[in-house]
ZATORLO-190291 format. One record per residue (C-alpha): residue number from 1; residue in three letters; x, y, z. Coordinates in steps of 0.25 Angstrom, whole numbers. Each point is the difference from the previous one (the first is absolute). Example, Ala and Ser with C-alpha at 12.3 -4.5 7.8 and 13.67 -1.06 7.14 Angstrom:
<recs>
+------+------+-------+-------+-------+
| resi | resn |  east | north |    up |
+------+------+-------+-------+-------+
|    1 |  ALA |    49 |   -18 |    31 |
|    2 |  SER |     6 |    14 |    -2 |
+------+------+-------+-------+-------+
</recs>
This chain:
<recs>
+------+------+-------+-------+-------+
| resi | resn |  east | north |    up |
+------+------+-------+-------+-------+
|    1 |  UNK |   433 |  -741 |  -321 |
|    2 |  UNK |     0 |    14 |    -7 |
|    3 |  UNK |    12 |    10 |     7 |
|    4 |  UNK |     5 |    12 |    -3 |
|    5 |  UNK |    13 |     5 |     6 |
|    6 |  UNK |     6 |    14 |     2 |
|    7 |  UNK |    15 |     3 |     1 |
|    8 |  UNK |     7 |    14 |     2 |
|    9 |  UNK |    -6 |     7 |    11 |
|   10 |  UNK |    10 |     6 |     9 |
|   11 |  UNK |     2 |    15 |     6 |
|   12 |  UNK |     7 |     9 |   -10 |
|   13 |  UNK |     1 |    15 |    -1 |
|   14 |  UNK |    -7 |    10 |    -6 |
|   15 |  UNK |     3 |     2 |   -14 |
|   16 |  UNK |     6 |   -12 |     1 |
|   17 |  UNK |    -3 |   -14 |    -9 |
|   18 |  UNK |    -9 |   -15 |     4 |
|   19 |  UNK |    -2 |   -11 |   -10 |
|   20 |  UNK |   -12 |    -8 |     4 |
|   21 |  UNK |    -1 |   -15 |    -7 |
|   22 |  UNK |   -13 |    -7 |     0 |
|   23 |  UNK |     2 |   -16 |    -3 |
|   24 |  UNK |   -10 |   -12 |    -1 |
|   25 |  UNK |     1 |   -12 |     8 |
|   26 |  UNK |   -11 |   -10 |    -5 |
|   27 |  UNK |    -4 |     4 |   -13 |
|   28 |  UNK |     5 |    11 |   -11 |
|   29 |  UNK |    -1 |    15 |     0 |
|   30 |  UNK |    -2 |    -2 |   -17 |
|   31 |  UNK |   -15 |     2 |    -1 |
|   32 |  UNK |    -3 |     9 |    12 |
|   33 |  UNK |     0 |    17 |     0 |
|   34 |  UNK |     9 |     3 |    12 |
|   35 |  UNK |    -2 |    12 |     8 |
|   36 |  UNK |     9 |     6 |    12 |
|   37 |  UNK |    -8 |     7 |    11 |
|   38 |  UNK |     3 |     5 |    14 |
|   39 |  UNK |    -6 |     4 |    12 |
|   40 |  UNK |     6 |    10 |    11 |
|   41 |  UNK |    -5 |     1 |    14 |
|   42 |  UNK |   -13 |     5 |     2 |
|   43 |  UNK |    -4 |     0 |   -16 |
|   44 |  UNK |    -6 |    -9 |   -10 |
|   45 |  UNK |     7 |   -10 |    -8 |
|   46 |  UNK |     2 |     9 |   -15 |
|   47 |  UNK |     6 |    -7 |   -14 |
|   48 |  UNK |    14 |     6 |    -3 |
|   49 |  UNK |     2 |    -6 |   -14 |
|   50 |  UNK |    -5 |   -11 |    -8 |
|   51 |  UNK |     3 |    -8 |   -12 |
|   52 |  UNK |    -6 |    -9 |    -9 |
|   53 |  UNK |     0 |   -13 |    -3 |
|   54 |  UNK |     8 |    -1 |   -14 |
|   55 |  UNK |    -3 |    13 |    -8 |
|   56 |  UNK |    11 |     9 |    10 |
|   57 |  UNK |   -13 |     9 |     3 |
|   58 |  UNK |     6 |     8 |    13 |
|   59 |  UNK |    -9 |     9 |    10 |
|   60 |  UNK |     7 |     9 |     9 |
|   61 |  UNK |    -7 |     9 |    13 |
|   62 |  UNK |     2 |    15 |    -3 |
|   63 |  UNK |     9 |    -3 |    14 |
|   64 |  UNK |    10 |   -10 |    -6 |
|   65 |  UNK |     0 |     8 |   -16 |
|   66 |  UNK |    13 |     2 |    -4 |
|   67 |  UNK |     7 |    -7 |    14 |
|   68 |  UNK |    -5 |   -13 |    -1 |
|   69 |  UNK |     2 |   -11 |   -13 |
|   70 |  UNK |    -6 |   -13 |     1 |
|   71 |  UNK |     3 |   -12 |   -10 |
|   72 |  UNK |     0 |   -14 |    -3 |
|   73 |  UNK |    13 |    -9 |     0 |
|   74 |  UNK |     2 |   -13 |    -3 |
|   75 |  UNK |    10 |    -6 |    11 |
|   76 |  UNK |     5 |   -15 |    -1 |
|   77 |  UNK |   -11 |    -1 |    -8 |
|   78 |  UNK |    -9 |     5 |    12 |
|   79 |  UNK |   -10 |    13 |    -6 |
|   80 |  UNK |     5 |    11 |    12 |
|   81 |  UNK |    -7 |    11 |     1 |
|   82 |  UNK |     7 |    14 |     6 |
|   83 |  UNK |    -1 |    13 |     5 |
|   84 |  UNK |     9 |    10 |    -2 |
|   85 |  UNK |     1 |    11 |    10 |
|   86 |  UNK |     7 |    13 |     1 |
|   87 |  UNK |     0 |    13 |     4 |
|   88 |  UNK |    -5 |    -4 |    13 |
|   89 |  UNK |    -8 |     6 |     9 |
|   90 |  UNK |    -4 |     1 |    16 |
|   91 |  UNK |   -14 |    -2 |    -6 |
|   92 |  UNK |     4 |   -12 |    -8 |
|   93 |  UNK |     2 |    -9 |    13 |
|   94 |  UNK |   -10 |   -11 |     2 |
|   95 |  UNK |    -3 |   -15 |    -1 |
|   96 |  UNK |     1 |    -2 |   -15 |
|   97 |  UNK |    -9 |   -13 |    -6 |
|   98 |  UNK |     1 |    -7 |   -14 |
|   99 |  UNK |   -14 |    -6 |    -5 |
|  100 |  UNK |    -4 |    -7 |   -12 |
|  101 |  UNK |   -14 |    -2 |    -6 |
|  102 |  UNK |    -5 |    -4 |   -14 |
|  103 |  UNK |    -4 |    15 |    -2 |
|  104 |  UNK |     3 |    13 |    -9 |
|  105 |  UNK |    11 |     9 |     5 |
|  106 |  UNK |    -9 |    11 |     4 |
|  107 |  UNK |   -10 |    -7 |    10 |
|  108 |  UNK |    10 |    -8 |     6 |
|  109 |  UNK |     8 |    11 |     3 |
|  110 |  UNK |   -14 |     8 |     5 |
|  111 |  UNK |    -3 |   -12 |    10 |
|  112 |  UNK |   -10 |    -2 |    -9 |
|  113 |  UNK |    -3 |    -9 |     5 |
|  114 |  UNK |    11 |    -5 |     9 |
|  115 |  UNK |     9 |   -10 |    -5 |
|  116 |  UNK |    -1 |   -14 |     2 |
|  117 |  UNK |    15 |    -4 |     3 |
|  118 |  UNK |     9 |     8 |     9 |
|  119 |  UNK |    13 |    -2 |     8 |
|  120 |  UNK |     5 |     2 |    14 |
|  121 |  UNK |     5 |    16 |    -2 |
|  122 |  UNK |    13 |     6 |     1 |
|  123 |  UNK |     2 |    10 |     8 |
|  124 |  UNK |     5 |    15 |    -8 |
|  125 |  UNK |     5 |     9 |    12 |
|  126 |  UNK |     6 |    14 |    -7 |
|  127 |  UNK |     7 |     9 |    11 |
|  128 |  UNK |    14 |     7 |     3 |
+------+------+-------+-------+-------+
</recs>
């Protein structure tokens, strides 16, 4: 069965730092584009940033430029997939997801169309 987890969520403050992981359970991260998206109350699902299969090809939304880095690990031989977050904002918080799809970087991370894998959600809450 094809699972996808996310690890890191938590409360932090603004300006402050997250580190989100996305791991497989059931088969390998290798061949897939990965994307990270999230949804705050009341609004649509958006892609964050996304990252290609083997080729290191990044996409970024002009919301996470510069704040956010996402790469690729290998961890105990496992392909980890992360999401660096910092500089915080209020308007950051939200339930953030992992996806994967046999895609290109650019239509995964415009839900276009939607993924086909996703995980559970962590939940990103930024506030003093």
């Amino acid at each position: 069965q094809v699972q996808l987890v996310e690890s890191g969520g938590g409360l932090v403050q603004p300006g402050g730092s997250l580190r989100l992981s996305c791991a497989a359970s059931g088969f390998t991260l290798d061949h897939y584009v990965i994307g990270w998206f999230r949804q705050a109350p009341g609004k649509e699902r958006e892609g964050v940033s996304c990252i290609s299969s083997s080729d290191g090809e990044t996409s970024y939304a002009d919301s996470a430029k510069g704040r956010f880095t996402i790469s690729r690990e290998r961890v105990n031989g496992k392909n980890t997939v992360y999401l660096q977050m910092n500089s915080l904002k209020h308007e950051d918080t939200a339930v953030y997801y992992c996806a994967a799809d046999w895609t290109v970087v650019q239509r995964m991370c415009g839900l276009a169309p939607p993924p086909r894998y996703w995980g559970q959600g962590t939940q990103v809450t930024v506030s003093a």
